[in-house]
C-alpha positions in Angstrom: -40.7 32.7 12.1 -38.4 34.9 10.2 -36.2 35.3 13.0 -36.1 31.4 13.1 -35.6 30.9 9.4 -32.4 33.3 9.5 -30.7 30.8 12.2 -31.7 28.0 9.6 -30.3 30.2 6.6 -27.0 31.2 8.2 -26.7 27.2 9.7 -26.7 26.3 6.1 -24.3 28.8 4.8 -22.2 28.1 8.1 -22.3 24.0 7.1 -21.7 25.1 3.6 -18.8 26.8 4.2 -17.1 24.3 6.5 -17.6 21.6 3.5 -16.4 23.8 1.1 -13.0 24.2 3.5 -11.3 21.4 2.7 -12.0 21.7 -1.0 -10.5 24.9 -1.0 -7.7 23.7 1.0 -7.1 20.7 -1.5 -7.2 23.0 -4.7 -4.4 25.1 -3.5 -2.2 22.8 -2.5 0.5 22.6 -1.7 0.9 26.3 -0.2 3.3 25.3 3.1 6.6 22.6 3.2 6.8 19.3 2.4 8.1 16.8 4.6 9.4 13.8 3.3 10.3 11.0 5.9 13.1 8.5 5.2 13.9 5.6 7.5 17.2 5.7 7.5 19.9 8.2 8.8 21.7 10.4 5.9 24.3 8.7 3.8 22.3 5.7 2.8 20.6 4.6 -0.5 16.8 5.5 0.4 18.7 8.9 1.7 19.9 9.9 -1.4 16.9 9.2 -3.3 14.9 11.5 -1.0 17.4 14.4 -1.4 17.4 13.8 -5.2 13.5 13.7 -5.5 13.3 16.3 -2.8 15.1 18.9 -4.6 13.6 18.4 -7.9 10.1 18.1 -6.1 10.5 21.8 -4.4 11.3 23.2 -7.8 8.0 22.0 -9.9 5.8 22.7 -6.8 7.8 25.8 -5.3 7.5 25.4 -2.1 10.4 24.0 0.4 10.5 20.0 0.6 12.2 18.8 4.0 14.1 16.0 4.2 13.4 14.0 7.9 15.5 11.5 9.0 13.8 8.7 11.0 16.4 6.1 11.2 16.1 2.7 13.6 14.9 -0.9 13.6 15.1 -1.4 9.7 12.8 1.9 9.1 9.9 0.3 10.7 9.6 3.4 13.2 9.5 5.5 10.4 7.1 4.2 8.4 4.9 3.9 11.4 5.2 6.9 12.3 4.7 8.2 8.8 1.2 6.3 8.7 0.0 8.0 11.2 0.6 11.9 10.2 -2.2 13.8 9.1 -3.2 12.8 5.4 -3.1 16.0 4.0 -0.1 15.3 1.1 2.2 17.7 3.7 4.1 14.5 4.5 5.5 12.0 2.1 7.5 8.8 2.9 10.5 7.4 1.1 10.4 3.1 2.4 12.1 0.5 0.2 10.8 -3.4 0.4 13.2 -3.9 3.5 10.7 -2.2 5.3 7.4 -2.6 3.0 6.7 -6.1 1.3 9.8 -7.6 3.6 8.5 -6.2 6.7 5.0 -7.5 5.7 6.1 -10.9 5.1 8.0 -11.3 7.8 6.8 -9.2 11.1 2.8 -10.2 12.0 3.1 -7.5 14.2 3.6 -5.0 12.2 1.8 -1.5 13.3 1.4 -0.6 9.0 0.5 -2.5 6.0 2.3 -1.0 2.9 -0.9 -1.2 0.7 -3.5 -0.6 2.9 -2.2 2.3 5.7 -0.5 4.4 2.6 -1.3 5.0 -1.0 2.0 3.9 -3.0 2.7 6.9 -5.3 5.2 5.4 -7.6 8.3 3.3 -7.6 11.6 6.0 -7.5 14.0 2.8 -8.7 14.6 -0.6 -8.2 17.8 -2.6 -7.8 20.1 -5.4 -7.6 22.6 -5.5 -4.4 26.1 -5.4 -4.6 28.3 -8.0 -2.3 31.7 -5.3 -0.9 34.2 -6.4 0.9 37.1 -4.8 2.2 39.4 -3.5 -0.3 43.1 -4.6 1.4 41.0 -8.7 1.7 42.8 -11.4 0.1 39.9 -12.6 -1.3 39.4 -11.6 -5.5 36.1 -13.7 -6.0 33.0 -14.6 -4.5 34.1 -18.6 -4.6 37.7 -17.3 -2.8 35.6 -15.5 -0.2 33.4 -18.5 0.8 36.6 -20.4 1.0 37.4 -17.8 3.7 34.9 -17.2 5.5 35.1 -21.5 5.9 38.2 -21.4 7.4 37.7 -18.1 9.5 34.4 -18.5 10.6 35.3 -16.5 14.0 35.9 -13.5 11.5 32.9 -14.2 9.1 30.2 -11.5 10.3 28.2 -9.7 7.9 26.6 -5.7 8.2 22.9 -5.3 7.9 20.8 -2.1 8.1 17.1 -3.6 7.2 15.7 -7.2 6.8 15.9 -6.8 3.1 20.1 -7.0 3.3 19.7 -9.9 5.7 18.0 -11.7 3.7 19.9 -11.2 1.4 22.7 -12.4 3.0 21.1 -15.0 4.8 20.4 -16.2 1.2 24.0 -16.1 0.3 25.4 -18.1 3.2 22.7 -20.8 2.7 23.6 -21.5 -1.3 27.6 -20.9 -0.8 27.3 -22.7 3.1 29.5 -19.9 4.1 29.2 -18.7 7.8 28.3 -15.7 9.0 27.2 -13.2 11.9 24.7 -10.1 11.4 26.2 -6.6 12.7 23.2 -4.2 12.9 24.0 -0.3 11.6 21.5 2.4 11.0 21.8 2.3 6.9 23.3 1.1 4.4 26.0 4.0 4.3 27.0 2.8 8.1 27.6 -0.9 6.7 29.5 0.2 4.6 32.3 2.7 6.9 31.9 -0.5 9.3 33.4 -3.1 6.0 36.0 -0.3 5.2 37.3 0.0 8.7 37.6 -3.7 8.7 34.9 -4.1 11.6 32.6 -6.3 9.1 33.4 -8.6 6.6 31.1 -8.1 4.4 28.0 -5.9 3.3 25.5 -6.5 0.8 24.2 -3.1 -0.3 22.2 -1.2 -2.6 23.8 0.7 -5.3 23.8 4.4 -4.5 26.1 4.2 -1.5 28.4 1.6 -2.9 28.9 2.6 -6.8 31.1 5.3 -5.1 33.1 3.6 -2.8 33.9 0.6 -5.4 35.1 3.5 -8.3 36.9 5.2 -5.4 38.7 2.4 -4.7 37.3 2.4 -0.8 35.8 -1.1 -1.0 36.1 -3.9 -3.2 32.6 -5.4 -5.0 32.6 -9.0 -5.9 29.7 -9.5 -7.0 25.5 -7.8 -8.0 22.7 -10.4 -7.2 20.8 -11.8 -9.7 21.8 -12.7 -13.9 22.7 -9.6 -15.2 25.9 -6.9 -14.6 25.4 -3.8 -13.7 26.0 -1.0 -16.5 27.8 0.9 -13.6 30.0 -1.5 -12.6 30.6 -3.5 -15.4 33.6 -5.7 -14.4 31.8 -6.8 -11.4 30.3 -10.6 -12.4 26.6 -11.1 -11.4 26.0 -14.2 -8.9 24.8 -16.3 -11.7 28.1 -16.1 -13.4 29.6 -17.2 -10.4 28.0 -19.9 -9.8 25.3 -18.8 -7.2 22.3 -17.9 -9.7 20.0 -18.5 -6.6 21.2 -15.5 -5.1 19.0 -13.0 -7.1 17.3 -10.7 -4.4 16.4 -7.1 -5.8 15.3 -4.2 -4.3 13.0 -1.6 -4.9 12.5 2.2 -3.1 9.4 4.5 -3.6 7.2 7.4 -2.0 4.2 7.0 -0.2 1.3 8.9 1.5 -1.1 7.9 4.5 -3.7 6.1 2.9 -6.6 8.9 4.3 -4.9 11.3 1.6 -7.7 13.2 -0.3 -7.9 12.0 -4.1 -7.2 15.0 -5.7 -3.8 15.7 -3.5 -2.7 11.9 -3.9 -3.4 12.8 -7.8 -1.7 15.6 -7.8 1.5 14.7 -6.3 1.4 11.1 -8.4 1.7 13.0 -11.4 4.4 15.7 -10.2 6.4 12.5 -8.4 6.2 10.8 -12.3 7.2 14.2 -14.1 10.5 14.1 -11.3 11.7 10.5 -11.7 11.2 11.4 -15.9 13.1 14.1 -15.8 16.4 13.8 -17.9 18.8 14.7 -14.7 17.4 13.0 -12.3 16.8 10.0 -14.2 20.6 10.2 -15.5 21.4 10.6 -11.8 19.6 7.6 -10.4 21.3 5.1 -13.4 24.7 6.5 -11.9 24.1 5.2 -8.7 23.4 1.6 -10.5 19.5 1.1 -10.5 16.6 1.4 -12.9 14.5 4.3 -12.4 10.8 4.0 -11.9 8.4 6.1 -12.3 5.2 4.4 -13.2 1.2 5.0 -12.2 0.9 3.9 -8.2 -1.9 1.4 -9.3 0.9 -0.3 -11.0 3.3 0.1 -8.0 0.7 -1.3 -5.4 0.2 -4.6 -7.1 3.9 -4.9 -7.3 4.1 -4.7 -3.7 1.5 -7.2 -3.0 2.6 -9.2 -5.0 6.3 -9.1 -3.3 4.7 -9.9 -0.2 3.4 -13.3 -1.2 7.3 -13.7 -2.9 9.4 -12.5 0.1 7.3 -14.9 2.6 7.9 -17.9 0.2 11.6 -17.1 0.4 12.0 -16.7 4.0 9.8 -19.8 4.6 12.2 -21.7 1.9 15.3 -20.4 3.7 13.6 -21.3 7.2 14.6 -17.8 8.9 12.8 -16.3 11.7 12.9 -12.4 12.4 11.8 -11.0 15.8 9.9 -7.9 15.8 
């Protein structure tokens, strides 16, 4: 009997100790590297937001946060790939909407959901896009360029790196009638080298990669979708002022962890992710590169996305355009 009631004893302190594991393991995180997986190859938007976070992120936690490139179809391999790493808070994901809420909407195929196979941490910015065309193009103004692209429609083709910029541009050419072929690239950084080289026409692009090359004088912006300018580009007119008010997609980037992510980690790196995005340099950093920084509580940033699901499949059912998975 007392030889049986050890067993018992040490089974309990053995099951005991095996709960208590992952509690342990949870309270000290993080103690290795983070990885943080970005859909996109280096040099585009979502790119730079990683780094930025990234580096801010290693400081506050002190331990090394590694940027992973996962680029290819629209960052849908990455953020499939992303959903299904183990959801211990050791590997984050950067996704915009292009490959979120648009990729919802659009692809009933898709291997993720953003709301349901990842917790949504919090919002790093969101965005208009800005229409850049080549610099040397005769064209000043967006009403010049349609004329163009009219009477060249053999040269009228358009670079893309996720659904959300062909939308985008599919939305463009069907309020301005203007006609236009998509040219795949890897990011938004690639569409752009392709409209400088004079290999596309045109690009409509998030902010951080373009801001640059417009005050550099590499490529010419003609316009930021929606009503309002942007503060970094002031002389640029918004598409309502040009007469195209219906052409008012924005975007929006953000981190994420698989959904099976322990409370107290998700919690953890919620509030470190917040105290990032506040902090004066890298706030001042993302305005430079022409979007509003986020930063607010992931419930708030999950009912967002939702709800941009419901929006983005109203548009693309509007605009009657099909996407194959």
């Amino acid at each position: 009997m007392t030889a049986r009631r050890n067993v018992l004893i040490a089974a309990l302190f053995g099951l005991s100790a095996l709960a208590a594991a992952p509690a342990s393991a949870q309270g000290d995180y993080p103690n290795k590297a983070i990885r943080i997986v970005v859909g996109f190859a280096a040099g585009g938007g979502n790119d730079i937001f990683a780094r930025l976070v990234g580096a801010k992120l290693q400081e506050l936690i002190g331990q090394p946060v590694i940027i992973e490139n996962k680029p290819g179809a629209g960052a849908r391999l990455a953020n499939e790939y992303a959903a299904n790493q183990p959801a211990d808070g050791y590997t984050l994901l950067v996704a915009a909407s292009g490959g979120m809420s648009i990729a919802a909407a659009i692809y009933p195929k898709l291997g993720y959901h953003p709301t349901k196979s990842f917790v949504p941490l919090t919002m790093i910015a969101n965005f208009p896009l800005i229409l850049a065309i080549p610099q040397e193009h005769p064209a000043k103004t967006v009403p010049e360029l349609v004329a163009w692209m009219k009477a060249n429609p053999d040269k009228s083709n358009y670079a893309t790196s996720s659904p959300a910029f062909t939308i985008a541009t599919e939305l463009f050419k069907l309020k301005t009638g203007a006609p236009s072929q998509a040219i795949p690239y890897k990011s938004s950084g690639e569409s752009l080298v392709a409209v400088m080289g004079g290999q596309t026409l045109l690009t409509i692009a998030d902010g951080p990669p373009t801001v640059p090359l417009v005050k550099g004088g590499k490529v010419r912006a003609l316009a930021v979708t929606g009503s309002e300018r942007s503060a970094e580009l002031p002389d640029v007119p918004s598409m309502k002022e040009v007469g195209f008010a219906d052409v008012n997609t924005g975007l929006w980037s953000g981190l994420f962890v698989p959904a099976a992510t322990p409370a107290p980690v998700v919690k953890k790196l919620e509030e470190t992710l917040r105290r990032v995005i506040a902090d004066p340099d890298v706030n001042g950093k993302l305005k430079a590169m022409a979007v509003t920084p986020g930063g607010g509580p992931s419930e708030e940033f999950r009912a967002m996305i939702d709800a941009d699901i419901k929006t983005v499949a109203d548009v693309v059912k509007a605009a009657n355009l099909e996407f194959k998975d």
